[in-house]
N, C-alpha and C positions, 0 to 999 in steps of 0.2 A: 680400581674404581672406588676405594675407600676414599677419595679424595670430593668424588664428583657426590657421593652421598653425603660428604660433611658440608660441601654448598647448599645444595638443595633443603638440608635442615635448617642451616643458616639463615637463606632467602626467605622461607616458610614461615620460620618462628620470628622475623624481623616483621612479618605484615600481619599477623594470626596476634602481636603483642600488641599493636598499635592499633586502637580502640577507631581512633580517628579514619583509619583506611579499610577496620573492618565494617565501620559505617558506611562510608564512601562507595564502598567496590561492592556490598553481599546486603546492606538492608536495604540503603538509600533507593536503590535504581529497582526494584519490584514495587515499593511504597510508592514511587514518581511514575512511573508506567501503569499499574492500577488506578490510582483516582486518578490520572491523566484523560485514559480512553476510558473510565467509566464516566468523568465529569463530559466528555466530549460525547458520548453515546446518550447523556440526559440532553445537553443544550439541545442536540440534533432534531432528539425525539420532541423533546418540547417543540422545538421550531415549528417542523410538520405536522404537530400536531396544532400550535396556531393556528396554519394556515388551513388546514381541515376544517378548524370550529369557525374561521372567521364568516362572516355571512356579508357577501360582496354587496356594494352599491353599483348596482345596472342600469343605463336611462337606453331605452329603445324605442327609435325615430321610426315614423311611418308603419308602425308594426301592422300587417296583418290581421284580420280581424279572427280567422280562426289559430292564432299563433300561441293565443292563451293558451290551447287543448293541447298544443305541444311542449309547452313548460309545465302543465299539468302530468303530462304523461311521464317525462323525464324525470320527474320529482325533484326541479331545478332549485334550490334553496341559495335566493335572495332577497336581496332587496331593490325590488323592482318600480320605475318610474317610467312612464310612455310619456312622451312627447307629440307633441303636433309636428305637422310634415314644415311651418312655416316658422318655427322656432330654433333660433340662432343658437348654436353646439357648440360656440368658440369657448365658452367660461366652463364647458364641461371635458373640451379639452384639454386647457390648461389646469385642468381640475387631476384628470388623468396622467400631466406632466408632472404634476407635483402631490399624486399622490393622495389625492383626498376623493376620488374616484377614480373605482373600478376599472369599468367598463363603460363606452359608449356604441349602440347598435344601430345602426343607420340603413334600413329597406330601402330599395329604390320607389321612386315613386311609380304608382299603379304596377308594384310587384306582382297580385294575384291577378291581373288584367295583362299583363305579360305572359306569365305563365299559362294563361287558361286560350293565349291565342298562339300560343308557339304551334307547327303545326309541323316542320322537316327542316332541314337543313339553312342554316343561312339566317332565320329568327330571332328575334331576340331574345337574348339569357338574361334575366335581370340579376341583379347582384345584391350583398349583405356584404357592407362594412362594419368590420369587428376594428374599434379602434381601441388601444390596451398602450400600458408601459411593459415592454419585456425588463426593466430593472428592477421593474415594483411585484416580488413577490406574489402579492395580492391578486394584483392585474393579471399578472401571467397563469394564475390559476383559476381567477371565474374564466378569462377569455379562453382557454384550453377545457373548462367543464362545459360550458357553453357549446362552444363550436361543438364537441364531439357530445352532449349530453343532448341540448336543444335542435340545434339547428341541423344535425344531422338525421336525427326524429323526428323532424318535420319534413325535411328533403325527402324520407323516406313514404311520409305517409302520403305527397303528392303525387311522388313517382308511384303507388298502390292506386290513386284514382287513375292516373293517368294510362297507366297499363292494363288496371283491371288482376293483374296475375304477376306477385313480382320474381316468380318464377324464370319467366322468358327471362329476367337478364343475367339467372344463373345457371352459365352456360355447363359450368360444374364444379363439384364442390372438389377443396383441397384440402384433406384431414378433417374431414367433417367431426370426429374424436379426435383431437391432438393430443389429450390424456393416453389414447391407445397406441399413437401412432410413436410416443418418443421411446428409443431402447437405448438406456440410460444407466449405467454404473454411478446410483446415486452418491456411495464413499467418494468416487472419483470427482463426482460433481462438486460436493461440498470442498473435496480437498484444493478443489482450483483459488482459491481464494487465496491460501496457503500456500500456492505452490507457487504464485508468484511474487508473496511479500516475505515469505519467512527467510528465504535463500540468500535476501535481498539483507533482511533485519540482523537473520546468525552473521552473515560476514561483516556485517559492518560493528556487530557488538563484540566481534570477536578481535575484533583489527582496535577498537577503540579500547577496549582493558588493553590488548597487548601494548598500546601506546604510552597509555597511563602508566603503566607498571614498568616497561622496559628504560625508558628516559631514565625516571625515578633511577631503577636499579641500575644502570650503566653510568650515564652522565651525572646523574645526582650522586654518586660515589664517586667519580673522580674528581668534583668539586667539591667535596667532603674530605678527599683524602684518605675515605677509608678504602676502597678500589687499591691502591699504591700497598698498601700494609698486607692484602691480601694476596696481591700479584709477587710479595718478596716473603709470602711463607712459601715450607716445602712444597705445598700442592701443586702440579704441573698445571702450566694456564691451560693446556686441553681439555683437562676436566674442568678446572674453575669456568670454563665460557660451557662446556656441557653442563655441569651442573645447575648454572644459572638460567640457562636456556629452558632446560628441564622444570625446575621449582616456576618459573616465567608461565611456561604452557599450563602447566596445572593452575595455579592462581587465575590463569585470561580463561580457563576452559572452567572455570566454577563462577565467573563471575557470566558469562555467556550463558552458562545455564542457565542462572537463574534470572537472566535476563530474556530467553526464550522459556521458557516455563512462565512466567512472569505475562507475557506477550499473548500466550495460546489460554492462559485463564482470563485474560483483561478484554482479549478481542471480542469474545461476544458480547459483549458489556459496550462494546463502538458498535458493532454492527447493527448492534441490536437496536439502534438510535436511529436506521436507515433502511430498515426493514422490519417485516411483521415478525414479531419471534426472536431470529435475529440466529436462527438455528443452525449454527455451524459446530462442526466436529470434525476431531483427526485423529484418524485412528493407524498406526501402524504395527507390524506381526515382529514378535522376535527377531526374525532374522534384519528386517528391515531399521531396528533399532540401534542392532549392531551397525550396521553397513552407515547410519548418521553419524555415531557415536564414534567409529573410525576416522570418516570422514574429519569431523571437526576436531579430533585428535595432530591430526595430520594439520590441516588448513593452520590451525592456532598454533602448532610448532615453527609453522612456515611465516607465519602474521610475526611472530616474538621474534626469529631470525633476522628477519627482513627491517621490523626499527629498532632492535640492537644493533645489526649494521651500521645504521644510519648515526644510532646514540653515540656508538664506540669510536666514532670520528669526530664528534661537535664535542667542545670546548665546554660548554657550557647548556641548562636544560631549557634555556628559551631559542637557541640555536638548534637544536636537536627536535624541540618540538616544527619549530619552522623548518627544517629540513624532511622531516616524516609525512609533512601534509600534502607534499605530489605522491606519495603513497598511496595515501586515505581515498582521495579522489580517485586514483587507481585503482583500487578496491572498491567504491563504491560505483565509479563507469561499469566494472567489470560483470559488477549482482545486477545491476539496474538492467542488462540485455537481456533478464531471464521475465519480464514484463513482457519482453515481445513474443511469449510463448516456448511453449516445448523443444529442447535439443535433439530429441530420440532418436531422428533421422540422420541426423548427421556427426560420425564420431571425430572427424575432427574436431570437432565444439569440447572434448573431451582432453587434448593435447592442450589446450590452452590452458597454460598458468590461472588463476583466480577464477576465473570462469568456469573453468570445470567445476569447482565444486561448488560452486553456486546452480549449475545447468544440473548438476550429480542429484544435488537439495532439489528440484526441483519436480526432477523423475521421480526421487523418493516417495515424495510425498505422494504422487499420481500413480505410483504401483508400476512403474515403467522403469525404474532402472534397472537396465542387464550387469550378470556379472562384466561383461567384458568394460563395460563405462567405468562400473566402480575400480573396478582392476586397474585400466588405464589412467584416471582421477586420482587414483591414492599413490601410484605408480611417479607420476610425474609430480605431481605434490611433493612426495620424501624426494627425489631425484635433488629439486629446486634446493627443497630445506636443507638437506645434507653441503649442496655449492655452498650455499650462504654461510651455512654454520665452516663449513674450513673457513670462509674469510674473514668471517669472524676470528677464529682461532690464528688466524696468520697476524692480524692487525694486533691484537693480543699479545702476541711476538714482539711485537713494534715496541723497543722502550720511547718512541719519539710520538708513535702516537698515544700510546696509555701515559704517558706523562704530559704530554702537551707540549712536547721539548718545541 
């Protein structure tokens, strides 16, 4: 194996020398993920916070005479305009088309003369038209404060005269405490957030170094010519394609690090731009640390195999890159299924290539993965990686394909 350790030095010290790829691969991409989702968590915040402070233009048709005491009660903050029942709404519609108004609220006429003779079935309901833009931010948020701020506190306070007791119309309460009633593994809660995008982000950052580096070290040496020099020293090509495969997964498995490391310090800095706080955390125990750290051991042996394969047959590295990209998408369909929630039920989710260790990433993170998953996940993973790497090794063999004959 002294053969397969003089690769692996070789490969190491060729990317550890060149300043340009120690950029590329270990600073660049934490620097570009940081101010990325931190600049993307201030725009957001900022947004919603706009739209909080902005203080909406309102015109309300035929209003009610006691309607004021229920935009009093609500402590509706606008800017309010009432209209006559005989005044034309067209230019405050077009106003609301394009955006230079709010909202417009249109009562039916003799709304409180309706309401005060309804008497049983069959009566008439009079109605409140809420006319709004749902494209226009602005709109969409007085018309949604409104309905459920105003107009629902005033429904209410009619329904109080009209009943006398608005008891009778609850027939009964459901979680009248809903703070008492949720029994909640809050870790678990917080880790859902994570447990549907990290599975999603490791595979795909681990698939994409292994891409970058693999072309580079396969195809970009046999159009170099140094690949050919190396293939006709003593070292048996068994080890030169172990060795390289080896030195491959360490470099894709430091650059994923720090690309997940990178992701789990930046995301509350996004989140934080869509919610109060923005208070997420992930926490996992030793052994759980282990059982990732295998995992993406495994997975990034299997990622480096799979487009050396692919490298070690193209000609050239814009042919090798366009050849590896039905991979990619393959890898990325594969994480994207763990969106649709937890695998835990069902272990054959676990026999499937790429998917497993995305569904495996998954459980982890939610405190639910069995040994038996991880077992069968890391099982079939080395199983794949080992095929790949002989045909690797065999093609290797090939002086037609390592020369290009």
């Amino acid at each position: 194996m002294r053969g397969v350790k003089h690769i692996i030095i070789k490969e190491l010290t060729r990317v550890f020398k060149d300043k340009k790829m120690i950029f590329s691969l270990f600073i660049l991409p934490p620097i570009m993920i940081v101010g990325m989702y931190s600049l993307m968590g201030n725009v957001m915040g900022n947004f919603m916070s706009d739209i909080e402070e902005h203080v909406p233009s309102v015109y309300i048709q035929n209003a009610p005479e006691d309607f004021g005491e229920a935009i009093t009660a609500a402590q509706y903050n606008a800017n309010i305009e009432y209209l006559d029942a005989d005044k034309n709404t067209d230019s405050l519609k077009d106003g609301i088309l394009n955006g230079t108004v709010d909202l417009l609220v249109v009562f039916d006429q003799g709304f409180t003369g309706t309401i005060d003779a309804y008497q049983g079935e069959g009566d008439s309901i009079p109605e409140v038209k809420t006319f709004y833009n749902s494209a226009e931010d602005y709109s969409l948020a007085a018309r949604e404060s409104f309905v459920n701020g105003v107009l629902n506190t005033y429904q209410q306070s009619i329904l109080a005269k009209r009943l006398g007791n608005m008891e009778q119309l609850q027939v009964f309460y459901i979680d009248k405490q809903p703070e008492t009633s949720n029994i909640v593994n809050e870790e678990k809660q917080e880790g859902r957030v994570f447990s549907m995008l990290l599975p999603f982000l490791i595979n795909i950052m681990l698939f994409a170094g292994a891409m970058g580096l693999c072309v580079d070290a396969v195809t970009g040496e046999k159009e170099r010519g140094t690949l050919s020099s190396m293939l006709l020293s003593p070292i048996k090509r068994g080890e030169i394609v172990f060795g390289k495969l080896i030195s491959l997964a360490i470099l894709s498995s430091i650059s994923a690090a720090i690309y997940a490391v990178s992701i789990v310090v930046a995301l509350p800095n996004l989140m934080g731009g869509v919610s109060e706080g923005g208070g997420i955390s992930l926490k996992f125990s030793p052994l759980e640390m282990l059982q990732l750290f295998v995992i993406m051991m495994f997975v990034v042996y299997l990622y480096v195999s799979m487009v050396s394969l692919v490298a070690v047959f193209a000609k050239t590295s814009k042919e090798a890159n366009t050849y590896v990209m039905p991979l990619y998408i393959l890898v990325m369909l594969g994480s994207l299924f763990t969106f649709a929630g937890s695998g835990e039920s069902k272990l054959v989710n676990f026999f499937i290539p790429i998917y497993n260790s995305a569904v495996s990433m998954q459980n982890l993170v939610l405190g639910e993965l069995t040994l038996t998953q991880f077992g069968i996940t890391v099982g079939v993973t080395a199983l794949l990686a080992a095929i790949v790497t002989s045909l690797i090794t065999k093609a290797f063999n090939s002086e037609k394909v390592m020369f290009n004959a």
